[in-house]
ZAFI-42827 format. One line per 5 residues: number of its first residue (from 1); their letters; for each residue x, y, z of C-alpha. Coordinates in pm, 1 decimal, decimal comma. Example, Ala and Ser with C-alpha at 12.3 -4.5 7.8 and 13.67 -1.06 7.14 Angstrom:
// ZAFI-42827
1	AS	1230,0 -450,0 780,0  1367,0 -106,0 714,0
// end
This chain:
// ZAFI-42827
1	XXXXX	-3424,8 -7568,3 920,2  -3364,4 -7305,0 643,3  -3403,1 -7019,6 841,0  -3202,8 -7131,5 1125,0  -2910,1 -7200,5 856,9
6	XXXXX	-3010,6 -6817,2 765,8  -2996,5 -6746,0 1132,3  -2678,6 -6863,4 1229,0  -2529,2 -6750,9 907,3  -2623,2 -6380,9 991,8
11	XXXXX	-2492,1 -6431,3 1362,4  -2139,0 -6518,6 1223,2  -2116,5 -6209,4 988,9  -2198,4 -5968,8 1319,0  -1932,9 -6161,1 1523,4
16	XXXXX	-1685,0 -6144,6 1223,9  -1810,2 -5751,2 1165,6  -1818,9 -5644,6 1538,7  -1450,5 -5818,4 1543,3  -1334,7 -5606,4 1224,0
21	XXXXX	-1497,1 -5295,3 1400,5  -1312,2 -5384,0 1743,7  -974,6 -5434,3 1569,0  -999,8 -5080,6 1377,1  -1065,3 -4938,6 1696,3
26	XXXXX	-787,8 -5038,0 1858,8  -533,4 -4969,8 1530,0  -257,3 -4770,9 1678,2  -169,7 -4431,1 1533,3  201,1 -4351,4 1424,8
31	XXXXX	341,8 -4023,4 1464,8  433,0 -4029,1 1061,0  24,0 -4077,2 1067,8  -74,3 -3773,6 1270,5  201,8 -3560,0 1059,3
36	XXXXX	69,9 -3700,3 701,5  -294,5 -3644,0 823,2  -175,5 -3287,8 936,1  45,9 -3243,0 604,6  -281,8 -3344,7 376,7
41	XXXXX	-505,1 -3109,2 560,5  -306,4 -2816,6 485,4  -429,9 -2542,5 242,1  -268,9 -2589,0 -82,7  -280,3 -2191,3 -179,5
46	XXXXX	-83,6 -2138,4 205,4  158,8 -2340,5 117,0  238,3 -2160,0 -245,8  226,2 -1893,9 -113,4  486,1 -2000,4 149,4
51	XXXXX	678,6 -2148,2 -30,8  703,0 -1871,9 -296,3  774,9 -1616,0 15,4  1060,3 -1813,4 120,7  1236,2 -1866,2 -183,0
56	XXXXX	1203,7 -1467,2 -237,5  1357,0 -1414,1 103,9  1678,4 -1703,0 52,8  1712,8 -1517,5 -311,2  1746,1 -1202,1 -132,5
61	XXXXX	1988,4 -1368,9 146,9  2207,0 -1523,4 -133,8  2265,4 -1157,2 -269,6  2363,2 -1059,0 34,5  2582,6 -1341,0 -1,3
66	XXXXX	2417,6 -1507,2 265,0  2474,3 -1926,2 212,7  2302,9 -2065,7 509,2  1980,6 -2243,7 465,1  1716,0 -2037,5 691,3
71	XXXXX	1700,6 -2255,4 990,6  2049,7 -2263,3 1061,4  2060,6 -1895,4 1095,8  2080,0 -1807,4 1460,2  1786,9 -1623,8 1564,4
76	XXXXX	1944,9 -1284,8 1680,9  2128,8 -1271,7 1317,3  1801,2 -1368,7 1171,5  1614,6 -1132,8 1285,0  1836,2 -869,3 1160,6
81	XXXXX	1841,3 -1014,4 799,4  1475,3 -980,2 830,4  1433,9 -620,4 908,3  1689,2 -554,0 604,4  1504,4 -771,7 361,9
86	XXXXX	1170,2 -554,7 530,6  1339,5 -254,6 443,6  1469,6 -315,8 113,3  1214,2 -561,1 -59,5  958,2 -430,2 -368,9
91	XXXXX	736,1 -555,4 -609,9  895,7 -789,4 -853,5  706,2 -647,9 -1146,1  657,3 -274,2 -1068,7  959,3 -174,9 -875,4
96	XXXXX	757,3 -33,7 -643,8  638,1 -76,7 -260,5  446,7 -358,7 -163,1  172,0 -373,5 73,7  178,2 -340,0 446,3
101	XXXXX	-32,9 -678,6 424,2  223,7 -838,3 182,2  487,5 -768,8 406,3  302,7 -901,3 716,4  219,2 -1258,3 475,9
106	XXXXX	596,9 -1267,9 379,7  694,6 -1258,9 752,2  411,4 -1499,6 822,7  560,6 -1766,7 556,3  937,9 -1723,4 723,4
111	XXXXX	736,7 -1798,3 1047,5  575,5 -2120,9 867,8  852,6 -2223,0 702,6  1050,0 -2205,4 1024,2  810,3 -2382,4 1270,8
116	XXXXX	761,5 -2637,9 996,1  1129,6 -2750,4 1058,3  1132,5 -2709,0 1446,3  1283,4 -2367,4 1456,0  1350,7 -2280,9 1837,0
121	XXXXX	1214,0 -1905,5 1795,0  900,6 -1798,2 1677,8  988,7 -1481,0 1422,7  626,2 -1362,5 1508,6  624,1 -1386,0 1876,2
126	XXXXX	964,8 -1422,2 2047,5  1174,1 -1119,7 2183,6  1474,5 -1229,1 1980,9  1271,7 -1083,2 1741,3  1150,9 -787,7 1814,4
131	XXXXX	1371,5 -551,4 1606,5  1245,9 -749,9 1260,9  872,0 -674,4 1417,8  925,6 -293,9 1482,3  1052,1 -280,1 1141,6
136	XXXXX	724,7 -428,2 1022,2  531,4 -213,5 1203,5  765,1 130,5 1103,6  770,5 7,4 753,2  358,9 -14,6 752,2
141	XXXXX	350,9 331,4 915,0  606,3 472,1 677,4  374,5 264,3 313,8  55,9 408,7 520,2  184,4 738,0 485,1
146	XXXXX	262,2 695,5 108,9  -99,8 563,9 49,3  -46,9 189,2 36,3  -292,0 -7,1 268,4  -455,1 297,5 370,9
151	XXXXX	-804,8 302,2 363,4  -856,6 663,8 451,4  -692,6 704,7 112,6  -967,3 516,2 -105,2  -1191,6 676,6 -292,7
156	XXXXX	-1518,9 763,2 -75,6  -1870,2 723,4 -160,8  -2007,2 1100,6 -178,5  -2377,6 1067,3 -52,1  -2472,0 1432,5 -17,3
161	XXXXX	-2722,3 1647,4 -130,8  -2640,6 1591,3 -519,8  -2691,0 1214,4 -467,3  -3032,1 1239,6 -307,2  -3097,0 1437,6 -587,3
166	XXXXX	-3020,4 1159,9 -858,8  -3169,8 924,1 -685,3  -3497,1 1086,4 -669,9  -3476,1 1148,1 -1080,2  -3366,9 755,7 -1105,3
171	XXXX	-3694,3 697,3 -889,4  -3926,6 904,9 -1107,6  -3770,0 757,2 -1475,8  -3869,0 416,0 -1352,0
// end
């Protein structure tokens, strides 16, 4: 009598668990649930540094007195004020040139920043922006030439004849 008490007891928690399991199942997804689950999987560091890109680039459009928010801008104007802002840009602290890498990330983060709000051009891939992308590319060949990003301009390991040589007196002091 106890144990069929224990029995049925069991029996009702499966039937109430396999209903719980069933209903989760069949829980319908939002769209505001797909874009928060898409939002929180995002890499924090990607979007500082996005976010820090893009309010360099609309600092730089507001001194060249430039109002509109970014995603307003038409594409063919946009891709213009691009290649300037490639052209002119440096490194906040030193004055100086920036990376051809930097510069590639900084057009990246436009890109995100754009797509992120449903931009109809893709900075990155679309032919309305090709004159903003052959400035990237002549502004890397122009930074490689001046020894930024160029790794034929690192230092180089010299393993030669003197090297063998200190390696064999390292050997024999050991």
């Amino acid at each position: 009598m106890a144990g069929e008490r224990i029995l049925a007891s069991l029996s009702a928690r499966l039937l109430t668990l396999d209903r719980v399991i069933e209903a989760n199942e069949k829980k319908r997804v939002s769209a505001e649930d797909t874009l928060a689950f898409i939002e929180s999987k995002k890499n924090a560091s990607t979007l500082k540094k996005t976010k820090s890109d893009v309010n360099r680039f609309r600092e730089w459009l507001l001194e060249e007195s430039e109002t509109r928010e970014i995603e307003t801008i038409p594409s063919r104007e946009l891709d213009m004020l691009i290649a300037r802002f490639l052209m002119t840009i440096k490194n906040n602290r030193t004055l100086g040139e920036l990376e051809p890498s930097t510069l590639k990330g900084m057009v990246a983060s436009i890109r995100r920043h754009l797509m992120d709000l449903n931009y109809p051009e893709d900075p990155i891939n679309s032919k309305e922006f090709k004159h903003s992308r052959d400035m990237l590319k002549a502004k890397a060949v122009h930074l490689k030439q001046l020894g930024k990003g160029n790794k034929s301009m690192r230092s180089k390991l010299n393993i030669g004849k003197d090297c063998s040589v200190q390696v064999k007196l390292l050997i024999a002091s050991l």
